[in-house]
N, C-alpha and C positions, 0 to 999 in steps of 0.2 A: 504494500500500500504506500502512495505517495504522498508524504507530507504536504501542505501546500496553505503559506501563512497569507489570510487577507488583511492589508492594511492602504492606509492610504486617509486622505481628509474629504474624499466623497462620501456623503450617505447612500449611493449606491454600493459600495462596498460591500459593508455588514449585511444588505439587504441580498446580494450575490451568495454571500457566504452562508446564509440561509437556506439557499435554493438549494446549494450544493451538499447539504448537511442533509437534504431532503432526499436527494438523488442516491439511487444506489451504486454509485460510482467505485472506482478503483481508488478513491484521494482521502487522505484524512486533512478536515478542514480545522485550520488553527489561525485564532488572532492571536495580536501581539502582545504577550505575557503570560499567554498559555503554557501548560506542562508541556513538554518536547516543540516547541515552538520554532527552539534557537536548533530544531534539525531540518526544521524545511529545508527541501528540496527545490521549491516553486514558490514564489510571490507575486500574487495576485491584485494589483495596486492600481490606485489612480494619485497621481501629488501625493508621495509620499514623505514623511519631512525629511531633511535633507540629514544624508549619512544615515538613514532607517536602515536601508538595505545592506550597509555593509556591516548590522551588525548579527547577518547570518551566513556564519561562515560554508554550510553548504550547500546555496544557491547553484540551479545549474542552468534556473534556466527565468526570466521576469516578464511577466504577461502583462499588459493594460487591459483595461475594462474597453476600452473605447478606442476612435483610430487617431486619435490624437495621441502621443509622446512627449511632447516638449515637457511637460509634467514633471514627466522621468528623466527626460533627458538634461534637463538643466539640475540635477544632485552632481554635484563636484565629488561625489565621495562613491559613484555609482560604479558598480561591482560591470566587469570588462565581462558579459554575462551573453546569452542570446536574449534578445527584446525583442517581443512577440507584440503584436497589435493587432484590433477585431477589426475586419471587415464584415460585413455583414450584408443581405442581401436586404431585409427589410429598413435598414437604415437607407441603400441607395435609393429605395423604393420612395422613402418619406422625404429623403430632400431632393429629390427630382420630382415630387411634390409641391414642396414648400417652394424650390424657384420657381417653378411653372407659373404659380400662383402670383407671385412678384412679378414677374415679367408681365403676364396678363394683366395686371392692376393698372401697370405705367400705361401697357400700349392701348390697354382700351378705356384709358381716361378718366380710370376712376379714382382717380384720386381728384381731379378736378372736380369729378361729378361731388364728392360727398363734401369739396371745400364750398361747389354753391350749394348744393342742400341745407349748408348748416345757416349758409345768408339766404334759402331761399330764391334762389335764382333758377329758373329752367333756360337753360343752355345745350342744344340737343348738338354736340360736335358731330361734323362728317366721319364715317368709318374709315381707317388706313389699314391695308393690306400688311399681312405680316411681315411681307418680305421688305417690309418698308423701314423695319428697325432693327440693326444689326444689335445682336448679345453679346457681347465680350465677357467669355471666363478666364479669370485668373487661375491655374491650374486646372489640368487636362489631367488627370490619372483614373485609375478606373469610374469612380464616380463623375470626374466631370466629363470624362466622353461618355458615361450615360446620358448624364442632364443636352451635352449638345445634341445628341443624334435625337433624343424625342423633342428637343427646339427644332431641329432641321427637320424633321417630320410634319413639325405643323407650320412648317414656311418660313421661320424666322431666318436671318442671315446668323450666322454666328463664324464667331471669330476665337481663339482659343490661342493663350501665352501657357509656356510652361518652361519650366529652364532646361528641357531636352525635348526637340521636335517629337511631336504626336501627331499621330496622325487617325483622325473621323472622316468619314465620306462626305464631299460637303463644307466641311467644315476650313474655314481658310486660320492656317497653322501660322505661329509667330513662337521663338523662341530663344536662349539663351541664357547663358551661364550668370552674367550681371546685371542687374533694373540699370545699367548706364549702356545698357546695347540698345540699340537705333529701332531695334525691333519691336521692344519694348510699350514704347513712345510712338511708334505707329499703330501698335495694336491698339492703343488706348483711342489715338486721334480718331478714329472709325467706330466707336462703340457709345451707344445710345446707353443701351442698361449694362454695366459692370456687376458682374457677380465675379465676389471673391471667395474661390472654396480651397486656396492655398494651403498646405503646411505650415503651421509658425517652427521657422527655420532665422538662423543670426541673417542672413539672406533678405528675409519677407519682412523681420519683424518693422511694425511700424508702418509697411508700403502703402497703406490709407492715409496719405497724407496730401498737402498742398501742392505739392509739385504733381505726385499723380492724379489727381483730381482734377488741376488746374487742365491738365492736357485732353484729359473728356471736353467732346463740345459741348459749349453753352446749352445748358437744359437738360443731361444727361440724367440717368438714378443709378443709386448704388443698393445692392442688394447683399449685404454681408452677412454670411454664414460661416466664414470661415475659421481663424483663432482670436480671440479678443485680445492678444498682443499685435494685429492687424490692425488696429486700430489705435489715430491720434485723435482725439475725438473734440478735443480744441481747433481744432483744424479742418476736420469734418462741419462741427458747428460751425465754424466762418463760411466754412463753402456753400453751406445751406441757409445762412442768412444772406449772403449777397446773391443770391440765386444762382451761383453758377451751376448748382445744383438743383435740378427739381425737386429731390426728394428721395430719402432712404431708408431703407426698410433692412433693421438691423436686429441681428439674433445673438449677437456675441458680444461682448465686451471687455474692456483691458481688468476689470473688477466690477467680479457679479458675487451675488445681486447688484446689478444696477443701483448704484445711490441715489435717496429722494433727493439729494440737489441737482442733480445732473440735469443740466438742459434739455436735455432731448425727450424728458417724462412727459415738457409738454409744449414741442413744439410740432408745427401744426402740419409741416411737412417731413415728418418723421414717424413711423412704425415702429415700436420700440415689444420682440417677444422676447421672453424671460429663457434662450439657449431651448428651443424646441424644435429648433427645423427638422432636425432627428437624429432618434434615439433611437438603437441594439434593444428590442428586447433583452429581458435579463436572462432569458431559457435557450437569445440566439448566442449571445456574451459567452453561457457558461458551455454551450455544444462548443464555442470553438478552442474554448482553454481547455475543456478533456479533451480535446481531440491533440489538440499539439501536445500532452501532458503524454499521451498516449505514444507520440512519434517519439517524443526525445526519451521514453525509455525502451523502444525497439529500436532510436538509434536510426529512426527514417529524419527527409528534409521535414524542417519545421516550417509549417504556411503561417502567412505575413511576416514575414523577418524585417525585424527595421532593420533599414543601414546607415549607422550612425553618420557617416561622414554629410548623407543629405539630410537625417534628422525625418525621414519617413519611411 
């Protein structure tokens, strides 16, 4: 039986380790201060505090709950380990979801609509064809060449950055190693709604800011799902008070909960959801940690391996 310690400062966590205690698996489940704790084999974590991990000397192998790392990946004290991260099929399901929905809002004007509903104004805009608004996503990996190909299905132009050429049907590719490649800054120049579903990597962190926003044309929207270290949200705010921005519809933040000071609780061209665009089931989370818990002791490849050097 495989030891396997859950820690971490998500309340998903404890709630996982639940599941798994339920499950008639091959794992024995132990939190941090348990009897035989410090033999784990496997830690199961989301932000765990820094130097946790290295105080179990027989780690062989560190799982995330989710397909974010940066979490993990920024412990200076982090054990040179295999790092495991969930992909999941009903997460891509839900935020190829959640942007559809974003995208739809900009290009069929309703965000206009409900700004005169609230003055009372009936203003009925002409229709524009899909192919009339180019997407630009930041990050092409598996989930964002799903979200592009069901954009490119229902007509939209889409346009896709990532810092190693990708390639969708359709889809017109832009790419490179540094945000100071030409590429970059073209990709942006052409894109109506920005959806960022990027990595927070020493690379990204931050990339919502003034210079890139400034380079969207006049009247663009942002749609960020991505990591809430994506976000400079001082900067964002400026963009959105002088219009250069229409309007963004944001799921992440640099600290969440979102604070009741923050401006954006109540401004008027802002959607502000509380980190839901999507979430792993907890029963799809724990299939894919027994399943890799499973490979690394027959000693098969581990699926989703981060690789530290890109930090996904």
């Amino acid at each position: 039986m495989t030891k396997v310690v859950f820690l971490g400062v998500s309340s998903d966590v404890p709630k996982i380790a639940v599941l798994a205690r339920e499950r008639t698996g091959d794992i024995e489940v132990l939190l941090p201060g348990d009897a035989g704790a410090e033999e784990a084999e496997v830690a199961v974590c989301w932000a765990p505090p820094p130097g946790a991990l290295a105080a179990y000397p027989r780690l062989r192998l560190i799982h995330a709950i989710a397909a974010g790392v940066d979490n993990i990946l920024c412990d200076p004290h982090l054990p040179a380990l295999p790092l495991c991260r969930v992909v999941a099929p009903d997460l891509t399901v839900a935020m190829t979801e959640f942007i559809i929905w974003g995208v739809l809002y900009y290009h069929r004007d309703l965000d206009r609509a409900l700004a005169n509903q609230r003055n009372m104004i009936w203003n009925r805009t002409p229709p524009a064809a899909a192919s009339s608004c180019s997407v630009g996503i930041m990050g092409v990996g598996q989930l964002g060449a799903h979200v592009a190909g069901e954009l490119l299905r229902m007509g939209f132009k889409v346009r896709g950055w990532s810092r190693q050429e990708k390639t969708v049907d359709g889809m017109q590719s832009f790419h490179g190693e540094s945000l100071s490649d030409p590429q970059f800054w073209d990709f942006l120049g052409g894109t109506d709604i920005l959806v960022c579903l990027l990595p927070l990597t020493a690379q990204t962190q931050g990339i919502l800011n003034r210079a890139t926003l400034t380079a969207l044309p006049a009247g663009a929207a942002l749609i960020h799902v991505g990591r809430g270290g994506h976000l400079v949200s001082a900067e964002v705010q400026a963009m959105l008070e002088n219009g250069h921005l229409r309007g963004a519809i944001l799921d992440v933040f640099e600290k969440e909960p979102l604070p009741v000071e923050s401006p954006f609780w109540s401004m008027s061209n802002v959607i502000v959801t509380p980190h839901i665009a999507a979430a792993a089931s907890y029963d799809s989370v724990l299939d894919q940690i027994e399943e890799n818990i499973r490979r690394l002791q027959q000693g098969e490849p581990l699926r989703n391996l981060v690789d530290r050097g890109s930090g996904y």
